[in-house]
C-alpha positions in Angstrom: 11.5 -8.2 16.0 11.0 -12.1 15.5 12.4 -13.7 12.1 9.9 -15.3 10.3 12.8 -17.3 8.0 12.5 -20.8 9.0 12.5 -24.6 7.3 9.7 -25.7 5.2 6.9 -27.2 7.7 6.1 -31.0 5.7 3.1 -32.4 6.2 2.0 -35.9 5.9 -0.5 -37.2 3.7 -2.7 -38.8 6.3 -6.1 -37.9 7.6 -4.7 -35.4 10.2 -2.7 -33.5 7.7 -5.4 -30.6 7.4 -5.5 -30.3 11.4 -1.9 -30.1 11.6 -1.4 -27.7 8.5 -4.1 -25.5 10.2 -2.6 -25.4 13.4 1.0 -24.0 12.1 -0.8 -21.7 10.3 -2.3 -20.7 13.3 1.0 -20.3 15.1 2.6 -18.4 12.5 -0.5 -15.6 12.5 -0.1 -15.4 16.0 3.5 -14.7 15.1 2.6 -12.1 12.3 0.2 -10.5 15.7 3.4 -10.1 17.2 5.5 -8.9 14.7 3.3 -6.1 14.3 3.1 -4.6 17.7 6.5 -5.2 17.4 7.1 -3.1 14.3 4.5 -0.2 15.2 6.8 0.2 18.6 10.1 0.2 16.6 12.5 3.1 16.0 12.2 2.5 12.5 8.7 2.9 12.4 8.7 6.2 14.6 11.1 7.8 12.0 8.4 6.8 8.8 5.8 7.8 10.8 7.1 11.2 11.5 8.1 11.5 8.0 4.8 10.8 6.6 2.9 13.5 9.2 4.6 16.1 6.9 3.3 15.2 3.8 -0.2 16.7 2.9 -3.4 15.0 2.8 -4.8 15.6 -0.5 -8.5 15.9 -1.2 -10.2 13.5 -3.7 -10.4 16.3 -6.5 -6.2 16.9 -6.1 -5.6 12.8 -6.2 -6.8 12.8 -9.2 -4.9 15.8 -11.0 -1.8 14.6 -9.5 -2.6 10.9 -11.1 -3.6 12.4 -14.5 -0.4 14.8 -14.6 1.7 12.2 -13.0 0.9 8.8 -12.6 3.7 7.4 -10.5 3.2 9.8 -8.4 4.0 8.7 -4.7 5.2 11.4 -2.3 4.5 14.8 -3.1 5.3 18.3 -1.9 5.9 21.8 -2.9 8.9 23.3 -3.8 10.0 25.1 -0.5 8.5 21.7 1.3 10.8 20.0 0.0 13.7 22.1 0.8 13.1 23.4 4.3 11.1 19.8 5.6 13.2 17.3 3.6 16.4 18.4 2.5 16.0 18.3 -1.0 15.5 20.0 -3.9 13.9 20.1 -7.5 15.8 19.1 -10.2 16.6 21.4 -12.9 14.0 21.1 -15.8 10.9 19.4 -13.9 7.4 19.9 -15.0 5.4 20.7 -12.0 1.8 19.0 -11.0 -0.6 21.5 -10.9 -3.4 21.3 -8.2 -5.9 23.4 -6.4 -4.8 24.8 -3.0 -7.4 26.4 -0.7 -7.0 30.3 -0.1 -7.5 31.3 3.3 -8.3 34.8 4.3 -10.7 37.0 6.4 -14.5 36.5 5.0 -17.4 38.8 5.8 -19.7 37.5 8.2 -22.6 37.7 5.8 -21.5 37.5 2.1 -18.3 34.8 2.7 -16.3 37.1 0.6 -12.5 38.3 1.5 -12.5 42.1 2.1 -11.4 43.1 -1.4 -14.3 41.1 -3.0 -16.4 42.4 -0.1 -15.8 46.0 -1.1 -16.5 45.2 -4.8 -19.8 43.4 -4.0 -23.6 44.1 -3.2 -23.3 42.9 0.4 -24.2 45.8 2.9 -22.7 44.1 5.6 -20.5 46.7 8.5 -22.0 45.8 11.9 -17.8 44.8 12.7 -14.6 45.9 10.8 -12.8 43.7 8.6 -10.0 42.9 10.3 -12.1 41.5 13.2 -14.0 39.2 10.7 -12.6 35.5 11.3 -10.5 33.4 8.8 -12.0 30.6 6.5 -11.9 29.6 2.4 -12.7 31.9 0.4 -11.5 30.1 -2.6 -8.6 28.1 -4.4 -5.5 29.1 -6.4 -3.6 27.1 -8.9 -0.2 26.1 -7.1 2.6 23.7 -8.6 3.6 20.6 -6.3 6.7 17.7 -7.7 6.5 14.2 -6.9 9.5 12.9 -5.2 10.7 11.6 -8.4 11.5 15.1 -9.4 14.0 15.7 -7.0 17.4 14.7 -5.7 18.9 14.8 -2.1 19.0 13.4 1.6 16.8 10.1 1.5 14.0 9.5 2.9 13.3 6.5 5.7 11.6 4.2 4.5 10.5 0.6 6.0 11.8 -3.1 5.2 8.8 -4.7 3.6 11.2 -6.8 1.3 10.8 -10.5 1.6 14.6 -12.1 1.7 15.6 -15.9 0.7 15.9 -17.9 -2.4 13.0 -18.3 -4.7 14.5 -19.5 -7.7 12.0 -22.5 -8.1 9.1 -20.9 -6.3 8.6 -18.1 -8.6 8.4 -20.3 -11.6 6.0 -22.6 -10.0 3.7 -19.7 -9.2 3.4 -18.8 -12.2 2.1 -22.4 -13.4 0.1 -22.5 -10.3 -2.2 -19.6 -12.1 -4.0 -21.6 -14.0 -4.8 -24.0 -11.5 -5.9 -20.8 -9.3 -8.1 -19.6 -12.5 -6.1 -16.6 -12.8 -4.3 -14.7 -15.6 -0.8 -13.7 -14.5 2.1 -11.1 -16.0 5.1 -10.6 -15.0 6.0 -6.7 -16.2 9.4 -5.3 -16.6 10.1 -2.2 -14.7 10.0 -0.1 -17.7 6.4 -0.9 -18.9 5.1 -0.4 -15.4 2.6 1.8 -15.1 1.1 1.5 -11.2 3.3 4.0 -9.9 4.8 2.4 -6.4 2.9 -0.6 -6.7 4.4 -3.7 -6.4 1.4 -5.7 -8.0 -2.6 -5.2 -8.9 -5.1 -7.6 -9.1 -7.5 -6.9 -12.0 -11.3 -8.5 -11.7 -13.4 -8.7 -15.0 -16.8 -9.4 -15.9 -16.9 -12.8 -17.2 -13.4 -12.9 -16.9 -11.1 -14.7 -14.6 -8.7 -11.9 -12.3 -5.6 -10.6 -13.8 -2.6 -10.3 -12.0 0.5 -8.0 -13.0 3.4 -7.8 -10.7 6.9 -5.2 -11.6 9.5 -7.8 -12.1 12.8 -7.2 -9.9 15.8 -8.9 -9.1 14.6 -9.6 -5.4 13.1 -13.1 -6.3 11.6 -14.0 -2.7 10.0 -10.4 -3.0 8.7 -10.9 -6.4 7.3 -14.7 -5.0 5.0 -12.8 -2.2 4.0 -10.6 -4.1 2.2 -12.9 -6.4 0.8 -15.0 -4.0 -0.2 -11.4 -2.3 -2.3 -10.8 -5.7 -3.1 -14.1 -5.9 -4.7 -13.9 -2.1 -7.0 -10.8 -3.6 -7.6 -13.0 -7.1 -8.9 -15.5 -4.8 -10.4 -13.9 -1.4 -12.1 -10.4 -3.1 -13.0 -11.1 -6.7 -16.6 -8.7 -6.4 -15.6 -6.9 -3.2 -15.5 -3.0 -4.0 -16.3 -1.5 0.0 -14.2 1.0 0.4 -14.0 0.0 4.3 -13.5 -3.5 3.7 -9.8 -1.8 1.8 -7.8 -2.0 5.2 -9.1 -5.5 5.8 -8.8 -7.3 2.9 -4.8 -5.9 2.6 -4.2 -7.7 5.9 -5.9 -11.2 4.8 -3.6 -10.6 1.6 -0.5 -10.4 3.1 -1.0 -12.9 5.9 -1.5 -15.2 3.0 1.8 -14.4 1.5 3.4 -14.3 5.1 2.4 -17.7 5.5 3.1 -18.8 1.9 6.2 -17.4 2.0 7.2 -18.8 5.1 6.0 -22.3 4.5 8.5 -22.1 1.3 11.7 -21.4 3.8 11.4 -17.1 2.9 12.0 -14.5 5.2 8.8 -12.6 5.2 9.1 -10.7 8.6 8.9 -7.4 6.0 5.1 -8.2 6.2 4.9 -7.0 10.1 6.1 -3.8 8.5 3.9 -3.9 5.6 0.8 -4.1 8.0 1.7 -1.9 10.5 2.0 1.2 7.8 -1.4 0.2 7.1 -4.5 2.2 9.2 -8.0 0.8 10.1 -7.6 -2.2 11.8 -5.5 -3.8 14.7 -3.5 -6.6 14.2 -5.6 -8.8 15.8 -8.1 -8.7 13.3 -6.0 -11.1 11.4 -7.2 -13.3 14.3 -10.5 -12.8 12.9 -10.4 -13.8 9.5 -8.3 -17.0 10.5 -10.5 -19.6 8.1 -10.4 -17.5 5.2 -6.2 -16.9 5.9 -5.7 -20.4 6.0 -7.4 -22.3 3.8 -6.2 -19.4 0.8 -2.8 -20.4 2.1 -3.4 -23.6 2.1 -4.6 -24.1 -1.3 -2.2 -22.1 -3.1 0.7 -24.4 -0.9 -1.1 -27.3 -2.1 -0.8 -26.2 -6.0 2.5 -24.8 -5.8 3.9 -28.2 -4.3 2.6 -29.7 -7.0 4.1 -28.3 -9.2 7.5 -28.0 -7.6 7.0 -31.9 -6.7 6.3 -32.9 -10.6 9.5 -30.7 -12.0 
């Protein structure tokens, strides 16, 4: 897969500057384009992918338990699911999350019921015996689930998203870049997080300007696209709440850090990954949104240079 680590493109201040800023941004979506087809063809990929397939899709109504009981929640799984499809095993001691599983049983054709609750009920029904009657819900059970938190043992894949390089001064500088942006920006120590696997949230308030909050690490370059990641949604979908806008506004956030963090000599290839794990949308609908991509980028480069430039 391409590198996206490269020298800082400069720019002049004459009249063409805008027209030749726009263009390498331009060339470096095209270059994100091809990153991702690259990444959704890699091995890598295949072997997330094929983890992923074998965790459950959980309804709306058992997202939310798990969230309440658990709210760092990420990957989760039953007990013998996580011994005979992954390897490992909960540790001694864990609480489990508690959620509704679906029981599935022969039903009477007429009533719904399972044969036991059949028998027990006013239905007359006996045109066909029970054990032709057909499968379907015939209601839910309590059952115990752990987050992959709870356990210990072979790890699972997982994808490069990291950004790489050194961001000593940029971080700083994004940080004073917020108000400039009109946005209110924390840094939170790992301790006090509270997003679960999030690596940032943007926050938009009533009357208010966004919030940012990113977990602080020791990967500086990371930490760097991820603000300008929140600062891309700050800026870009402040009163945007679609639900099937989610996919698309993820991918003009990231292209704007991909383009940020390249302009500022990072490696930020990671974001091919970052996109590709992503479903809804192509690639090439990055192509689509190029104006809005760019000129985010471009004024966030524009503050942040400023403020490197005056230090």
């Amino acid at each position: 897969m391409a590198t996206s680590s490269s020298s800082r493109e400069t720019f002049d201040d004459s009249d063409t500057r805008h027209d030749e800023m726009h263009s390498t941004i331009e060339a470096w979506i095209q270059d994100l384009v091809n990153e991702v087809d690259d990444a959704v063809s890699s091995d890598q990929f295949t072997e997330w992918l094929d983890v992923q397939s074998r965790f459950h899709d959980y309804s709306h109504r058992n997202t939310l338990l798990i969230k309440l009981q658990c709210p760092h929640a990420t990957r989760v799984a039953g007990y013998r699911t996580w011994q005979n499809e992954f390897d490992r095993h909960v540790k001694e001691g864990e609480t489990a999350i508690w959620i509704w599983a679906p029981i599935i049983a022969k039903q009477c054709p007429d009533c719904g019921n399972s044969p036991s609750y059949h028998e027990r009920s006013d239905c007359e029904y006996d045109e066909t015996p029970p054990d032709s009657w057909e499968k379907g819900l015939v209601g839910f059970r309590p059952a115990p689930v752990f987050d992959i938190s709870q356990t210990d043992g072979e790890p699972l894949p997982d994808l490069e998203t990291e950004a790489k390089g050194q961001a000593d001064e940029l971080v700083p500088a994004l940080l004073e870049a917020a108000d400039s942006l009109e946005v209110d920006v924390e840094v939170v120590p790992p301790q006090d997080w509270s997003h679960g696997s999030a690596k940032g949230i943007c926050q938009y308030r009533p009357a208010e300007q966004p919030r940012v909050a990113v977990r602080d690490r020791e990967n500086d370059a990371d930490l760097a696209v991820t603000l300008v990641h929140e600062y891309a949604h700050a800026l870009l979908h402040n009163g945007v709440d679609d639900e099937a806008e989610r996919s698309k506004r993820e991918l003009e956030a990231e292209a704007v850090g991909y383009i940020v963090g390249r302009h500022f000599k990072l490696d930020t290839s990671g974001s091919a990954f970052y996109l590709a794990a992503w479903h809804g949308d192509e690639p090439e609908t990055i192509l689509d949104r190029l104006e809005r991509i760019s000129s985010t980028a471009q004024e966030i480069i524009d503050i942040v240079s400023e403020v490197i430039d005056d230090e």
